[in-house]
TIMI-982793 format. One record per residue: residue number from 1; residue in three letters; x, y, z of N, C-alpha, C in turn. Coordinates in steps of 0.05 Angstrom, whole numbers. Example, Ala and Ser with C-alpha at 12.3 -4.5 7.8 and 13.67 -1.06 7.14 Angstrom:
// residues 2
 pos code   n_px   n_py   n_pz  ca_px  ca_py  ca_pz   c_px   c_py   c_pz
   1  ALA    264   -114    156    246    -90    156    264    -66    156
   2  SER    257    -45    142    273    -21    143    258      1    157
END
This chain:
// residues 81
 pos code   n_px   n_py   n_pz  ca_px  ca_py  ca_pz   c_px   c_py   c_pz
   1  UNK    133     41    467    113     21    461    118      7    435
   2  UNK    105    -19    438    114    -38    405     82    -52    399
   3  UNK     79    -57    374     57    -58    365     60    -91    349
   4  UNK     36    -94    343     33   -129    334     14   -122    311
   5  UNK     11   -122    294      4   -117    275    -10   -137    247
   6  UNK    -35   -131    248    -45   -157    217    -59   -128    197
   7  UNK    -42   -139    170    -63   -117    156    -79   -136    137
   8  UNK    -88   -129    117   -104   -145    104   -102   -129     67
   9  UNK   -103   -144     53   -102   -135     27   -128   -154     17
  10  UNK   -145   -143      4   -172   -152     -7   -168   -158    -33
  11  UNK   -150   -149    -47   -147   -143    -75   -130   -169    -78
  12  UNK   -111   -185    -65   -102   -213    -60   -111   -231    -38
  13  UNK   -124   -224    -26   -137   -247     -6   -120   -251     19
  14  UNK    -99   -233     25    -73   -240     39    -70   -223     64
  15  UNK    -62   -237     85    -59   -223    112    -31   -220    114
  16  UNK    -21   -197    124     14   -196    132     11   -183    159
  17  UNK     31   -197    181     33   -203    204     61   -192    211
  18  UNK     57   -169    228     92   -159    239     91   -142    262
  19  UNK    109   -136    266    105   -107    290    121    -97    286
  20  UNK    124    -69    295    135    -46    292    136    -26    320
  21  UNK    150     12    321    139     15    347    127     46    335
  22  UNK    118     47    303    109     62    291     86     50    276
  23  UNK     59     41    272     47     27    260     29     52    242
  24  UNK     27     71    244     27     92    224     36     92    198
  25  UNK     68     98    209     90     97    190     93     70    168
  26  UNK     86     52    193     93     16    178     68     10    153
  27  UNK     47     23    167     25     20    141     31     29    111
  28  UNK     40     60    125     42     77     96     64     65     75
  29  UNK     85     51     96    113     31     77    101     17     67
  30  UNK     83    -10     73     71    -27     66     44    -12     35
  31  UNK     37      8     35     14     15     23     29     31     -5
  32  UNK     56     32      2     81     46    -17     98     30    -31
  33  UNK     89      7    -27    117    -11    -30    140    -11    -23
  34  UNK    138    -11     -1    176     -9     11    176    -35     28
  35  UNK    158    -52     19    162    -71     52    163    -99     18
  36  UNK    183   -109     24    195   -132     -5    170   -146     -5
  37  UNK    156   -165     27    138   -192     14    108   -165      0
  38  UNK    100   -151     24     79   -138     12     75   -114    -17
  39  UNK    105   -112    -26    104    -95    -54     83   -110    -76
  40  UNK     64    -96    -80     45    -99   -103     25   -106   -103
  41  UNK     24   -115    -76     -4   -128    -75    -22   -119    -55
  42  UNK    -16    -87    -45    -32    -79    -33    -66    -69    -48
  43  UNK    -79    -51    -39    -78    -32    -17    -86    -42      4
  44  UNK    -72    -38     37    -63    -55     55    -85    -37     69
  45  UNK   -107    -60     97   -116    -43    109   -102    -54    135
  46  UNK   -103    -39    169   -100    -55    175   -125    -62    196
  47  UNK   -124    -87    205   -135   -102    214   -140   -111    249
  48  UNK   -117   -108    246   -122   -114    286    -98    -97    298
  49  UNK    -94    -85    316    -64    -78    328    -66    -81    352
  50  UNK    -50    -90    367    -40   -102    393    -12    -83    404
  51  UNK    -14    -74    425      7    -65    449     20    -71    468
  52  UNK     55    -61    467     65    -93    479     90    -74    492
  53  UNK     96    -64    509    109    -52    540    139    -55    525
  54  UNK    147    -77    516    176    -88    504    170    -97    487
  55  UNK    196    -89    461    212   -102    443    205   -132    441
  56  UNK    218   -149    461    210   -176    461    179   -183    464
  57  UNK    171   -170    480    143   -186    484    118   -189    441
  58  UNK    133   -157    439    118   -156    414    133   -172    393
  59  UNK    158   -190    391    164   -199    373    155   -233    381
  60  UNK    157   -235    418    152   -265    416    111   -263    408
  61  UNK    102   -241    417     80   -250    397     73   -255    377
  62  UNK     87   -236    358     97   -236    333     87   -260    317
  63  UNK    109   -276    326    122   -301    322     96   -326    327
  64  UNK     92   -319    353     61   -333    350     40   -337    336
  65  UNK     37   -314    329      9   -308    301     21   -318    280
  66  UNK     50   -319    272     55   -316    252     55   -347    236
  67  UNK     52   -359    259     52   -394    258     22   -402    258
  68  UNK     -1   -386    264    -23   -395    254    -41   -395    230
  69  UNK    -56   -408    230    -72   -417    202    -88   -390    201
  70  UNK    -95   -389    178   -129   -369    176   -144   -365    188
  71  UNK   -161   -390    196   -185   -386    215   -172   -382    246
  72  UNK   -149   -393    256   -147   -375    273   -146   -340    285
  73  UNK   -124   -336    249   -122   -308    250   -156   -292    240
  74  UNK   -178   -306    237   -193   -292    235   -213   -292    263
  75  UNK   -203   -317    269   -224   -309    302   -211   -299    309
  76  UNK   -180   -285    321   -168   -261    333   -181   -230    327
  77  UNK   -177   -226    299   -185   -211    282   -213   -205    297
  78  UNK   -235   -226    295   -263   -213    295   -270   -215    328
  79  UNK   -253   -220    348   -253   -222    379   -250   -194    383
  80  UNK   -229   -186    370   -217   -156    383   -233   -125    362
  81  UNK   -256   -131    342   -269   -112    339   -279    -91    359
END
């Protein structure tokens, strides 16, 4: 299984958007600094996660979100509570 992933950092105002097929693991990198854009500006929560059968399907979603504005990524966000 592969995961789609938004976390959210409060302490910068900032959403980061990726997938992984560990989203456990990917948080604790991200909340450690091991992930280059998100070093320093956590503490990262996350926010929505999505499940995706294949590799591809979770990266062409990926790629989707990753091209939208805010208010879209916040109506995703508050759809899937």
């Amino acid at each position: 299984m592969f995961f789609v992933y938004i976390i959210y950092s409060s302490s910068y105002d900032v959403f980061y958007k990726g997938f992984t097929d560990n989203p456990e693991k990917r948080l604790w990198e991200h909340n450690n600094d091991l992930s280059r854009y998100t070093k320093g500006k956590g503490p990262w929560a996350q926010v929505l996660l999505e499940e995706y059968e294949t590799k591809k399907e979770a990266h062409i979603r990926e790629n989707q979100i990753k091209k939208w504005n805010r208010r879209s990524l916040l109506k995703l966000i508050d759809k899937n509570k």
